[in-house]
C-alpha positions in Angstrom: 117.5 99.5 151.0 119.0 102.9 151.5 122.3 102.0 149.5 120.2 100.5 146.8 118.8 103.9 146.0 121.9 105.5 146.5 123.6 103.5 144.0 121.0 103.8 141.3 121.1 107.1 141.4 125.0 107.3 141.5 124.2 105.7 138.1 122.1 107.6 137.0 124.2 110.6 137.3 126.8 108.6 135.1 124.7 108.1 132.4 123.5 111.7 132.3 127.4 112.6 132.4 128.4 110.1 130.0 125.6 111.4 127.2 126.3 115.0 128.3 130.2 114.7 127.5 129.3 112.9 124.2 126.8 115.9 123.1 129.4 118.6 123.9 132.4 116.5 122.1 130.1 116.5 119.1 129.3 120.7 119.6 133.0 121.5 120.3 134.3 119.5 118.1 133.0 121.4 115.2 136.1 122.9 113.1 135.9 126.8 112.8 135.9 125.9 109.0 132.5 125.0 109.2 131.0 127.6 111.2 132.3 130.2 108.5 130.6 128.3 106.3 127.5 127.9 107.3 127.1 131.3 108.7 127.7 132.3 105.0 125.5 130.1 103.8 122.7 131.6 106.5 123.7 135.2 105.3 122.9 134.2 101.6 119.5 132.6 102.1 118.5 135.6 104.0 119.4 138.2 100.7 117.9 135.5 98.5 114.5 135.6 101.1 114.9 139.2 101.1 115.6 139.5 97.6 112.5 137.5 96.5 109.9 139.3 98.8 110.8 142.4 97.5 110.5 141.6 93.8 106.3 140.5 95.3 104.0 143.4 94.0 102.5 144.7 97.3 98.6 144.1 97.6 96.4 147.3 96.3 94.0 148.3 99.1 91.0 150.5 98.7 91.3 153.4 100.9 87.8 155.2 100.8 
């Protein structure tokens, strides 16, 4: 009964590795091309953001 558990657990642990190791390869496995990229493409949405609130007329408040 003992070994049972022990062995399902041993499995367990293999899965978890198994989809672990497959997660990372995809992470790593990223070319440095792409990163460049898409941290350039992050920078430019932020000025466009930026951009676009600034050209919003602020609100007029009554200050009495």
């Amino acid at each position: 009964m003992r070994a049972l558990g022990l062995i399902g657990l041993v499995l367990a642990l293999a899965i978890v590795g198994l989809l672990a190791r497959k997660q990372m390869g995809g992470v790593a496995g990223a070319p440095a091309a792409d990163a460049r990229t898409q941290s350039q493409q992050v920078q430019e949405q932020f000025k466009q953001s930026l951009d676009a609130a600034m050209q919003q007329p602020r609100p007029l408040t009554d200050d009495k």
